[in-house]
Rosetta silent file (secondary structure, phi, psi, omega in degrees, C-alpha in Angstrom):
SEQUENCE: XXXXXXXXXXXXXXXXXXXXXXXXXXXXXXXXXXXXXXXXXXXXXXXXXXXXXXXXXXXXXXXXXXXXXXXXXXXXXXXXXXXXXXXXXXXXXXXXXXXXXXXXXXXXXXXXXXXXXXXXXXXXXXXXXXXXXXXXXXXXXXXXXXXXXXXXXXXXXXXXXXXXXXXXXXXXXXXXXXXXXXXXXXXXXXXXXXXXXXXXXXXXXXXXXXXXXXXXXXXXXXXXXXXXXXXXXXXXXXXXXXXXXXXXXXXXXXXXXXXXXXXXXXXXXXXXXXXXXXXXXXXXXXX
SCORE:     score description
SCORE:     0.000 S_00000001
   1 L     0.000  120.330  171.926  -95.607   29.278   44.477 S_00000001
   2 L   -87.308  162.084 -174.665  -93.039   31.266   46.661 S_00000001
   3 L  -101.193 -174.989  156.674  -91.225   33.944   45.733 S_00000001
   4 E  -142.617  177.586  176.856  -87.606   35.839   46.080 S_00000001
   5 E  -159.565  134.582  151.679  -86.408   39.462   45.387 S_00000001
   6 E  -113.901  133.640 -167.151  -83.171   40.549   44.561 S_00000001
   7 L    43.534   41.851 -170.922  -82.174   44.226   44.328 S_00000001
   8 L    79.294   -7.613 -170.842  -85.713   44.699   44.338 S_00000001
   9 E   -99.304  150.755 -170.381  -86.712   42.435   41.755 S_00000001
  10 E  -100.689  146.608  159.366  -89.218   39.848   42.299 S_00000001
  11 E  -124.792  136.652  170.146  -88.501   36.216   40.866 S_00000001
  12 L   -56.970  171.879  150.510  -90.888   32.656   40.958 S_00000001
  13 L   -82.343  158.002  168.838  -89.057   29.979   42.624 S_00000001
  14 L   -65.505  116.864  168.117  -87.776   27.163   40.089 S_00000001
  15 L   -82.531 -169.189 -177.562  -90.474   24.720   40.666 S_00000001
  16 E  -156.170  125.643  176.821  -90.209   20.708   41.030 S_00000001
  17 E  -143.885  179.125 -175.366  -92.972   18.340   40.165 S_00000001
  18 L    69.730 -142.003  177.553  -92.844   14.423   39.003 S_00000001
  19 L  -106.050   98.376  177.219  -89.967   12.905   39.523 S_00000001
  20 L     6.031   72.601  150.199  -87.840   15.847   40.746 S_00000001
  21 E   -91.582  147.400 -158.782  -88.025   17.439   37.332 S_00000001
  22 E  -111.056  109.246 -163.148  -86.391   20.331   37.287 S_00000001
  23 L   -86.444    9.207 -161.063  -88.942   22.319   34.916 S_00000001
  24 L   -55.887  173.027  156.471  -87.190   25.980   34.849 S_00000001
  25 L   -47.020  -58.206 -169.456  -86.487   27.210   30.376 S_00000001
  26 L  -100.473  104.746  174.793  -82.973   27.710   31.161 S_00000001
  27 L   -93.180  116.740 -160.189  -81.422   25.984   34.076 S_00000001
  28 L  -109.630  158.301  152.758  -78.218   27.352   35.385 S_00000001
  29 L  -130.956  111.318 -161.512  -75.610   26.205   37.969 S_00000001
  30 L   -88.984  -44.470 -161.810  -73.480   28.837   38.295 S_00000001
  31 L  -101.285   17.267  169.951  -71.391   27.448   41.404 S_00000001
  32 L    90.421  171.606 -167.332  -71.128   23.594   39.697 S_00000001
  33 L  -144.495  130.323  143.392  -73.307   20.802   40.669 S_00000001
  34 L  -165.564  160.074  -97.106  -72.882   17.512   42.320 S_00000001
  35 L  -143.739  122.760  157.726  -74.268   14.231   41.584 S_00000001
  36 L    72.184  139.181  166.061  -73.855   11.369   43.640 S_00000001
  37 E  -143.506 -165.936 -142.628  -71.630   10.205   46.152 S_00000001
  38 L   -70.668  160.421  177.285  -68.509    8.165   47.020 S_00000001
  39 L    51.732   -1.850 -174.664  -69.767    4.516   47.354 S_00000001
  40 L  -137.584  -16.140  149.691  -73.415    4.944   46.110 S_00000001
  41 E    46.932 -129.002 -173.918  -72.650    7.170   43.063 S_00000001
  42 L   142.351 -172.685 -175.831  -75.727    6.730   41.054 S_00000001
  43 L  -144.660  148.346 -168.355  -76.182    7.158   37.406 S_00000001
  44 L  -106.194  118.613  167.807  -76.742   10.744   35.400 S_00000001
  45 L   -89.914  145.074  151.828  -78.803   11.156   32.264 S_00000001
  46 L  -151.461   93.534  171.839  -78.332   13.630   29.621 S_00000001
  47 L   -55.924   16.462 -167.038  -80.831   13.141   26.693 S_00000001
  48 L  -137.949 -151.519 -176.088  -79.435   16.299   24.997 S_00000001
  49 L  -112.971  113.672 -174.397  -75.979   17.409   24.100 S_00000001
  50 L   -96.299   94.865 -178.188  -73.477   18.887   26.245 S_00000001
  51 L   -91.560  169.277  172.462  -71.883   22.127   24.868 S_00000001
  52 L  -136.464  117.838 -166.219  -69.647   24.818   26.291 S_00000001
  53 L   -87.507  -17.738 -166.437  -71.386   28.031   24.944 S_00000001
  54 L  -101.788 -175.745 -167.859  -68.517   30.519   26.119 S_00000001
  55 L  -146.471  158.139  174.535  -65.142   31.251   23.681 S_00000001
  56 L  -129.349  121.036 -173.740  -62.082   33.074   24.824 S_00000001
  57 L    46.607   46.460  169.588  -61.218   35.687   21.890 S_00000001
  58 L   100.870  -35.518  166.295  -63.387   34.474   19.720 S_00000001
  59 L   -46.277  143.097  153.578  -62.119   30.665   20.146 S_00000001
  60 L   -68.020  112.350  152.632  -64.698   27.526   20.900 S_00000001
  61 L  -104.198  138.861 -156.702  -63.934   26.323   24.498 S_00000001
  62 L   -74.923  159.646 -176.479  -63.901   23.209   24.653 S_00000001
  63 L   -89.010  149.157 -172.656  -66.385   21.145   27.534 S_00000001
  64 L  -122.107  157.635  175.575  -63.429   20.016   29.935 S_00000001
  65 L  -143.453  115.072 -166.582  -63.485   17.181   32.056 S_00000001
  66 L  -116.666   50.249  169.518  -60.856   17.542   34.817 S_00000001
  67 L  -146.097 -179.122  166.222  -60.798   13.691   35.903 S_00000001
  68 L   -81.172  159.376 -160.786  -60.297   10.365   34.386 S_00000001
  69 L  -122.559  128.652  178.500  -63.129    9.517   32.044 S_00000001
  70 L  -113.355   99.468  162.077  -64.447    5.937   32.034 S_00000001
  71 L   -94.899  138.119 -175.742  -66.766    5.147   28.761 S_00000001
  72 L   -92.228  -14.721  167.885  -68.519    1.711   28.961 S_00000001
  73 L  -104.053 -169.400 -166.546  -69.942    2.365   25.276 S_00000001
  74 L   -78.553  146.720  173.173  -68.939    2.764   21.871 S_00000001
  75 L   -92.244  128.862  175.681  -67.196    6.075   21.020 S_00000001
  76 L   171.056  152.125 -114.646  -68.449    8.056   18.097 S_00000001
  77 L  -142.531   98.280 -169.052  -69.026   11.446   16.085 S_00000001
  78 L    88.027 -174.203  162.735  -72.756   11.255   14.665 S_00000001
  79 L  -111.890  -27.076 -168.943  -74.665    8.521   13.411 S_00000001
  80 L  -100.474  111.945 -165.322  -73.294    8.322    9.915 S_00000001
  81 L  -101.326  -19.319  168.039  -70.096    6.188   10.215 S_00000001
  82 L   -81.940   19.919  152.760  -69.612    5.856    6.366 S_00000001
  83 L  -131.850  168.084 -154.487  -68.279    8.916    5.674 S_00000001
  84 L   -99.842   10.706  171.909  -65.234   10.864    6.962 S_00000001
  85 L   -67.766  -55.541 -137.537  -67.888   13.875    7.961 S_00000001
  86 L  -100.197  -12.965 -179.471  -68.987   11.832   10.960 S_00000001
  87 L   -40.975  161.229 -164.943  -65.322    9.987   12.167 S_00000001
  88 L   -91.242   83.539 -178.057  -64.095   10.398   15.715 S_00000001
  89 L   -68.519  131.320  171.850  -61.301   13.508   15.218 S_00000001
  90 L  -109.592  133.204 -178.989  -58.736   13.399   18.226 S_00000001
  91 L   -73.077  -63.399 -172.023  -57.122   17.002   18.370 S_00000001
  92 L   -92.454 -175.554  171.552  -53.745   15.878   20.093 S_00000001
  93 L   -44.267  175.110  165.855  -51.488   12.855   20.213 S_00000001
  94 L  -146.690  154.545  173.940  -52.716   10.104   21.390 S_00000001
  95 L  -118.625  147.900 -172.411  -50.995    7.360   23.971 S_00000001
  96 L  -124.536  121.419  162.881  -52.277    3.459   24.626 S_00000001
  97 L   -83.119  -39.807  145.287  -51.177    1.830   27.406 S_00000001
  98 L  -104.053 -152.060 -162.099  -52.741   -1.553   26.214 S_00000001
  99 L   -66.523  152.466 -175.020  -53.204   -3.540   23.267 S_00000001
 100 L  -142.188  147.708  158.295  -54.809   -2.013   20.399 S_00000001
 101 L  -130.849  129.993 -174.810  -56.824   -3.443   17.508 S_00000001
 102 L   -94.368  109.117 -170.443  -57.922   -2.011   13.901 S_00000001
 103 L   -95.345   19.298  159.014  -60.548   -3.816   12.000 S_00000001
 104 L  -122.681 -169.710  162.139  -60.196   -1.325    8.959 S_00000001
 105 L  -104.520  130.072  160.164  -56.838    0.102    7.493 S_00000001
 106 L   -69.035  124.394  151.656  -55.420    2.645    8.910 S_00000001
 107 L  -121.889  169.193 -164.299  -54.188    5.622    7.027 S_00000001
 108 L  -119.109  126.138 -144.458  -51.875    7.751    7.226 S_00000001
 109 L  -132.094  174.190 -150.741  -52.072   11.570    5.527 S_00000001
 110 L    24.542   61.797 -165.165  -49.899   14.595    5.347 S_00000001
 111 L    79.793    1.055  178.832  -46.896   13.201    5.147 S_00000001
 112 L   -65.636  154.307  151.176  -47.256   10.457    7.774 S_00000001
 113 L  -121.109  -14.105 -170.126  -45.440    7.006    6.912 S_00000001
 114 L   159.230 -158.590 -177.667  -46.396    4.952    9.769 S_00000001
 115 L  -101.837  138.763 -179.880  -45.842    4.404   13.289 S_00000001
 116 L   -97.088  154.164 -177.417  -42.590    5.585   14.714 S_00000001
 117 L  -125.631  -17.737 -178.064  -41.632    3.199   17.958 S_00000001
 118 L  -165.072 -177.799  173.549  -38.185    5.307   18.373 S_00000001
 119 L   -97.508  148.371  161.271  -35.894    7.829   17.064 S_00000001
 120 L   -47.695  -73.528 -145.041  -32.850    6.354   14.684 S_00000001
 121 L   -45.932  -34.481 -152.829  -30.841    8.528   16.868 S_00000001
 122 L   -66.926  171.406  169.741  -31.860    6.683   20.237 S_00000001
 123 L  -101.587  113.562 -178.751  -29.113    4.674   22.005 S_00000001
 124 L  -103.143  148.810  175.980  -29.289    0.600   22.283 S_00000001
 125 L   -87.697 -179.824  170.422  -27.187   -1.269   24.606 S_00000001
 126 L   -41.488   30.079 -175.284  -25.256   -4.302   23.756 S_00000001
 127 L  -142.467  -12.511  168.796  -28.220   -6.817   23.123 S_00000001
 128 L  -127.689  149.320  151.757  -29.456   -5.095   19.979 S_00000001
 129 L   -73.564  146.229  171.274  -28.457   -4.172   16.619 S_00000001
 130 L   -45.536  162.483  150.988  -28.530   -1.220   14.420 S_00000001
 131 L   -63.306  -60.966 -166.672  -30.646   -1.531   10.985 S_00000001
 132 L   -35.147  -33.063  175.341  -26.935   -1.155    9.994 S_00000001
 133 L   -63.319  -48.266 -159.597  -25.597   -4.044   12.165 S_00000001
 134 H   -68.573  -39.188 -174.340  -28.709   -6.277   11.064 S_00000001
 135 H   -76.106   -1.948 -146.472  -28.061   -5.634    7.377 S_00000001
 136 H  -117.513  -27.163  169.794  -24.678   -6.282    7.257 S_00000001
 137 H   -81.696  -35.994  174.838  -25.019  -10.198    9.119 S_00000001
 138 L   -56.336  132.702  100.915  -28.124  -10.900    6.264 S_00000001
 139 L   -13.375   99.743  156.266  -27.692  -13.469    3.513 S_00000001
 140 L  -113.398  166.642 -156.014  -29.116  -12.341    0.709 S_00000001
 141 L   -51.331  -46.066 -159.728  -31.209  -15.145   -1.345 S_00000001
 142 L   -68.593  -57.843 -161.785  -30.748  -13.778   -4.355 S_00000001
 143 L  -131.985   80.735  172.796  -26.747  -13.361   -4.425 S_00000001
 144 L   -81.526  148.671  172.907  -25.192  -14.651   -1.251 S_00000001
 145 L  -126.565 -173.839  171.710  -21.520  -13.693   -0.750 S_00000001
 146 L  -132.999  157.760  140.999  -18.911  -14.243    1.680 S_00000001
 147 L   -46.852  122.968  137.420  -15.370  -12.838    3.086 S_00000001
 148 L   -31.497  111.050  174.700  -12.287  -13.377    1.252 S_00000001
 149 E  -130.595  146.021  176.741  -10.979  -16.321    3.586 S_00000001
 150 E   -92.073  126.646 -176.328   -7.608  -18.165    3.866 S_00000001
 151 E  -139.717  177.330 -156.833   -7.167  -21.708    3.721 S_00000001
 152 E  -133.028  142.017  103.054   -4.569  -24.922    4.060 S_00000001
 153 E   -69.639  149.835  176.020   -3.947  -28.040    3.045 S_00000001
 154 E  -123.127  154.765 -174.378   -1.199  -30.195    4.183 S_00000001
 155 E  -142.934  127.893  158.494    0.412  -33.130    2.532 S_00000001
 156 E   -98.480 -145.464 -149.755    2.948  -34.848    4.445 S_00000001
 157 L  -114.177  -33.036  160.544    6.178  -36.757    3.688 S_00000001
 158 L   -55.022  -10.956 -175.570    4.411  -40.069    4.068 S_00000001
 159 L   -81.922  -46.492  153.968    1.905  -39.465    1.546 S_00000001
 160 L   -18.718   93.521 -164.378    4.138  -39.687   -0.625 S_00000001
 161 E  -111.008 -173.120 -159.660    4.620  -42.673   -3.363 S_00000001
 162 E  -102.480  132.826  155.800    7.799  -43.524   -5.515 S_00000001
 163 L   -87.161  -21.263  140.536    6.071  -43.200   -9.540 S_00000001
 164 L    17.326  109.240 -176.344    9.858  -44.685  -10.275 S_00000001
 165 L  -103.083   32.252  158.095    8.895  -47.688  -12.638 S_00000001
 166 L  -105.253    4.051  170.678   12.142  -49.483  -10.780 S_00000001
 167 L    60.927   13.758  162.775    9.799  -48.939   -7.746 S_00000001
 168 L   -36.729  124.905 -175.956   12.204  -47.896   -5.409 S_00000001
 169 L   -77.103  154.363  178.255   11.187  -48.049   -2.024 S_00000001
 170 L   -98.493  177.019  172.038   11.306  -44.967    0.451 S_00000001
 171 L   -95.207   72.547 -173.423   12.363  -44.426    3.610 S_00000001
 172 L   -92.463  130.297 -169.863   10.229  -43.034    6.464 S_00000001
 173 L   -97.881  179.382 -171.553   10.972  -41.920    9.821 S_00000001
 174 L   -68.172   15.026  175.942    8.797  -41.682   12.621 S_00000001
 175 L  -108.105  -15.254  172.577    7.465  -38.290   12.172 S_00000001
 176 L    91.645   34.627  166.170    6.741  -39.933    8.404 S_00000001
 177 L   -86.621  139.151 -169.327    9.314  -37.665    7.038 S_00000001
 178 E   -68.791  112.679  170.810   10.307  -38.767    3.322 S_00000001
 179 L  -115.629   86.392 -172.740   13.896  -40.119    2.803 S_00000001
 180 L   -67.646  154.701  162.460   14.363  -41.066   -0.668 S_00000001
 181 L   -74.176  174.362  178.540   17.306  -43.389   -2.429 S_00000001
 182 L   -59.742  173.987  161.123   18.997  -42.025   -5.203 S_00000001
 183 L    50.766   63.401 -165.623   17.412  -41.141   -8.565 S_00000001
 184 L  -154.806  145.924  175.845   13.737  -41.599   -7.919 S_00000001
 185 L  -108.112  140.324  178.241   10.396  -39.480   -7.910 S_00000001
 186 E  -115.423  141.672  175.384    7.717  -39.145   -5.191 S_00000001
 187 E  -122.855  142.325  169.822    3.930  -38.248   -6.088 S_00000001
 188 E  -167.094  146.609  174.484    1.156  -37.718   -3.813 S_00000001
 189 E   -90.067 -173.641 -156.237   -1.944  -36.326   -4.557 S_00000001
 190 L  -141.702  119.254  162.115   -3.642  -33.126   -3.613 S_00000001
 191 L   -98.810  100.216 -177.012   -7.202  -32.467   -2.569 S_00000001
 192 L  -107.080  148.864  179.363   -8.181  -28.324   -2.958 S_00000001
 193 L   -84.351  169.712 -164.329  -11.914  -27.454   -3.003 S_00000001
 194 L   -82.916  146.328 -149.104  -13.048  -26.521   -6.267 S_00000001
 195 L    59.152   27.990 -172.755  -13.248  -22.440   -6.917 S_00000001
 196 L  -109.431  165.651  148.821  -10.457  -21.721   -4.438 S_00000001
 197 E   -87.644  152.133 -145.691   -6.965  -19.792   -5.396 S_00000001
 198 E  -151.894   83.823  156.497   -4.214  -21.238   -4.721 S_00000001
 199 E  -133.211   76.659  173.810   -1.634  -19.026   -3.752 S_00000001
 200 E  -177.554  134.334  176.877    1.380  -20.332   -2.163 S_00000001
 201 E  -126.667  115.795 -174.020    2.975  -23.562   -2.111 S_00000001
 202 E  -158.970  132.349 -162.048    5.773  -24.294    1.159 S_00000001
 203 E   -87.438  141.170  172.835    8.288  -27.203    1.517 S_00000001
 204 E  -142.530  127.187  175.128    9.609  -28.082    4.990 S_00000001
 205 E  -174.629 -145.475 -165.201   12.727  -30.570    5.456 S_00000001
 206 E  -138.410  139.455  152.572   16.169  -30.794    5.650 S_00000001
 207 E  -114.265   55.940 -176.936   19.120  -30.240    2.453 S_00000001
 208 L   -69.575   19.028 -172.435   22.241  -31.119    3.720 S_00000001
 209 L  -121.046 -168.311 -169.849   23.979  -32.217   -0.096 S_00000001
 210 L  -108.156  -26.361 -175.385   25.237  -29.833   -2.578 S_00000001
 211 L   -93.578  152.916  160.741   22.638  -30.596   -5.332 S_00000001
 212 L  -102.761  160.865  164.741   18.501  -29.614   -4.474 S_00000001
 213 L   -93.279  148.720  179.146   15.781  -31.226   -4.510 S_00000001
 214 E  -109.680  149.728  167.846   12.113  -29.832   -6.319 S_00000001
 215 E  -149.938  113.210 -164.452    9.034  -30.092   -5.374 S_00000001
 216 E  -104.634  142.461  151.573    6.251  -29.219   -8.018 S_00000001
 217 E  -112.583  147.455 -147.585    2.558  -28.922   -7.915 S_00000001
 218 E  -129.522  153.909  160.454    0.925  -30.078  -10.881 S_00000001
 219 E  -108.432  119.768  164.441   -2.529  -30.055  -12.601 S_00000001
 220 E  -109.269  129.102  150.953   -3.392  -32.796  -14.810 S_00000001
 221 E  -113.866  133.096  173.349   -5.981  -32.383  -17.256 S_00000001
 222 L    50.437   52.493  162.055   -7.213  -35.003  -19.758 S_00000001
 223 L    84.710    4.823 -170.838   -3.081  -36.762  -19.595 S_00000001
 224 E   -95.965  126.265  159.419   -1.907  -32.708  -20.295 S_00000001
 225 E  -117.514  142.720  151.437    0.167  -31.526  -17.424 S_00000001
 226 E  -114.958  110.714  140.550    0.767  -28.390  -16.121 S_00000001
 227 E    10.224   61.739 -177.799    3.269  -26.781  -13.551 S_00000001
 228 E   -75.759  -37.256 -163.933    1.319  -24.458  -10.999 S_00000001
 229 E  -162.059  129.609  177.295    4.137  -24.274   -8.854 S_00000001
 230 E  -116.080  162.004  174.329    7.839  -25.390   -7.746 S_00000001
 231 L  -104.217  164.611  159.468    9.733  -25.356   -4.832 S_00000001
 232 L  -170.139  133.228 -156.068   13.680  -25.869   -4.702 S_00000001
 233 L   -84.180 -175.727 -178.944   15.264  -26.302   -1.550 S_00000001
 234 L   169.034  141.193  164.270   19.135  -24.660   -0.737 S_00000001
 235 L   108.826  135.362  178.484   21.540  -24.788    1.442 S_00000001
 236 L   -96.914  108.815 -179.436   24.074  -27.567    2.858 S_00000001
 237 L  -160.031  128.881  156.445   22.674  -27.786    6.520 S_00000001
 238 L   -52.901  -10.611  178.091   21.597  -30.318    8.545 S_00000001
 239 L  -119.071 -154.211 -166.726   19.101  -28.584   10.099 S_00000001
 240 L   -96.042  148.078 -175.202   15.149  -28.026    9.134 S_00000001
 241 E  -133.838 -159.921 -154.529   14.123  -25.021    6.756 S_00000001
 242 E  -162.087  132.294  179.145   10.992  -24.364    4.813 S_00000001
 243 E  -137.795  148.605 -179.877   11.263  -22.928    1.005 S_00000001
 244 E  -147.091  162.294 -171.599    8.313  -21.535   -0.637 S_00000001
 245 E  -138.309  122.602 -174.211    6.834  -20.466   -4.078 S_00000001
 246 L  -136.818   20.834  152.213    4.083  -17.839   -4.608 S_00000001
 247 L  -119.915  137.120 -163.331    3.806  -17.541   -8.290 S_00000001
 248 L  -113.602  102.474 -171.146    1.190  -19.409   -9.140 S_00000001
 249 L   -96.066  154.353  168.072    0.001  -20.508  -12.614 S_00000001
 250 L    70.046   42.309 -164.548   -3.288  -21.754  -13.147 S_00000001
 251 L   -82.979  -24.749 -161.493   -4.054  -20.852  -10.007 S_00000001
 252 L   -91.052  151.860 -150.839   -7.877  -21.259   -9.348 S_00000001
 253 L  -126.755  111.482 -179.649   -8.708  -24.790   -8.873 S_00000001
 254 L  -120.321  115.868  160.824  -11.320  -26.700  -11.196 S_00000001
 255 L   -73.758  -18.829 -168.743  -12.401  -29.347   -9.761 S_00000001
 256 L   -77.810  -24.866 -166.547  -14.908  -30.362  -12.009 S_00000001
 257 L  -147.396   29.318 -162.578  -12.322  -31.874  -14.494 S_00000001
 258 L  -145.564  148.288  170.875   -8.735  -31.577  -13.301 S_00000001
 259 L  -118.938  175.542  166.827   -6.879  -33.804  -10.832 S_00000001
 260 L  -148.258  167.326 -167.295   -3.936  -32.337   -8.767 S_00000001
 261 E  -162.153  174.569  178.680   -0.681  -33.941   -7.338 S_00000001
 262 E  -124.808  139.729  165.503    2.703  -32.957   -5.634 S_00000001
 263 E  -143.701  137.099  176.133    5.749  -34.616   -7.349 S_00000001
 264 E   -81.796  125.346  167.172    9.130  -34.907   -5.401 S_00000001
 265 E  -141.055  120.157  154.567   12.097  -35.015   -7.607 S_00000001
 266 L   -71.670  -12.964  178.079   15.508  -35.712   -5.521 S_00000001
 267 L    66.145    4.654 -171.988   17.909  -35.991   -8.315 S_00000001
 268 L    91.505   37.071 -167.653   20.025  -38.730   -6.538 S_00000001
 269 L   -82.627 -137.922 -146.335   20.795  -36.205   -3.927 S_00000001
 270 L   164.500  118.806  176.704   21.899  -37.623   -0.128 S_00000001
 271 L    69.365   31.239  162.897   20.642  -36.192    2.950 S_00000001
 272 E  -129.103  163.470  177.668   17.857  -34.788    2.247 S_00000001
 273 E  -140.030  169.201 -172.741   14.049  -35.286    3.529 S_00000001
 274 E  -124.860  121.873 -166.121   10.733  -34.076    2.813 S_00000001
 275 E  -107.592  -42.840 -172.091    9.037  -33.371    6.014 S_00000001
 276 E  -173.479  146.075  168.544    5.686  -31.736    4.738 S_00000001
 277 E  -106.202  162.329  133.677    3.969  -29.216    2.243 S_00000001
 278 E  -122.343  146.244 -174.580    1.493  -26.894    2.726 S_00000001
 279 E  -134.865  117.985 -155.573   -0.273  -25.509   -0.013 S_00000001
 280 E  -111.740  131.383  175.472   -2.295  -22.298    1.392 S_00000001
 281 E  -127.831  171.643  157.167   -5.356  -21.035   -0.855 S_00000001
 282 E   -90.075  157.295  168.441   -8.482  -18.419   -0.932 S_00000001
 283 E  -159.192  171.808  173.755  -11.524  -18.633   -1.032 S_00000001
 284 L  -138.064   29.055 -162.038  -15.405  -16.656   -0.682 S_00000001
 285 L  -124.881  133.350  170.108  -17.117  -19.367   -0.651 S_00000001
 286 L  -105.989 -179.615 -159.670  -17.819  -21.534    2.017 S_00000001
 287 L  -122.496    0.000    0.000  -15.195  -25.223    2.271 S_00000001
């Protein structure tokens, strides 16, 4: 066995026997080691444990590995995997670049709630919604609502039939505006959807006599009628106006058991026509 001497002191050599075991108690590498090389690598045992024995003030330093670390086996802390002694602790965050799967449940402790994917705070462009945005377009199941929406019917002058029981005939011109003879009533009925309000009723023609003509909308229930709303034209003019009525009785429209109608009453007037109604209602529903 050869020897060395430092500062006077004599040392064995480390020996090597077998298969290049390296038999010293303690074996140090002071100046690093290395193992293998590019394209032939080679593979490293260590049947023991690898610690890092030194501390900085008293601290545990940690064994460092200052590359990327490839493990081809299972990761794990111990042998005893049933209890939360032996679990895999990660000190810092941690980030996944691919897919990850958990085949227990994950929990979450001190205050955790779950996984955050963003801050509320961040900024989405024009292809996503808010939680606020999203909740505000749901339906819900339970109690769907709607908008307060405005809606129309129209009746026009042709629609119109004489209820007269001399059965005077009318007159229509080629827009199918209503020109009655004297002393005679026109009816026509009225389709509204059922739960709407009904508030406004407005006549368009012409009143060119000195007496007006009315135009009522009516509800009948079970032969009872009521009056939601009249019109009454004015003015001696030849040319076309519009008159309207916005107090409304009865206004909300049951459908389930009610009819509705328009009735014309000219009074024997002259020169007058009925061009069209509209009868404009709400609703929050949709028609």
């Amino acid at each position: 066995m050869a020897a060395f001497v430092v500062s006077g002191t004599a040392f064995a050599a480390t020996e090597w026997s077998g298969d290049n075991t390296f038999t010293g108690t303690v074996n140090w590498f002071k100046k690093g080691v290395k193992i293998g090389q590019q394209g032939s690598g080679g593979v490293t045992f260590f049947n023991g444990t690898i610690v890092n024995q030194t501390t900085t003030d008293g601290a545990d330093n940690p064994v460092t590995f200052g590359d990327n670390v490839r493990i081809d086996g299972a990761i794990q802390r111990g042998t005893n995997l049933s209890t939360d002694t032996w679990n895999v602790k990660i000190a810092d965050g941690v980030e996944v670049d691919g897919a990850s799967t958990f085949k227990e449940t994950v929990t979450f402790e001190n205050g955790a709630s779950g996984l955050d994917y963003a801050a509320s705070s961040h900024n989405h462009d024009s292809t996503y919604y808010t939680e606020t945005e999203s909740d505000g377009r749901f339906v819900s199941k339970s109690s769907p609502s709607w908008d307060t929406r405005t809606g129309y019917v129209t009746i026009a002058g042709a629609d119109f039939i004489s209820s007269d029981t001399a059965g005077l005939e009318a007159v229509y011109s080629a827009l199918g505006e209503l020109s009655p003879p004297t002393n005679d009533h026109y009816v026509a009925p009225v389709n509204l959807p059922h739960g709407a309000t009904v508030t406004g009723v407005k006549v368009y023609g012409v009143d060119d006599s000195a007496s007006a003509f009315s135009t009522a909308l009516y509800k009948n229930s079970s032969g009872t009628s009521t009056i939601m709303a009249t019109v009454n034209s004015t003015g001696d003019t030849s040319a076309y106006q519009n008159w309207s009525d916005t107090s409304i009785t009865s206004a909300t429209i049951d459908a389930s058991s009610n009819g509705y109608a328009l009735d014309a009453d000219f009074n024997g007037a002259t020169d007058q026509k009925l061009g069209y109604v509209i009868i404009t209602y709400t609703y929050t529903s949709p028609y």
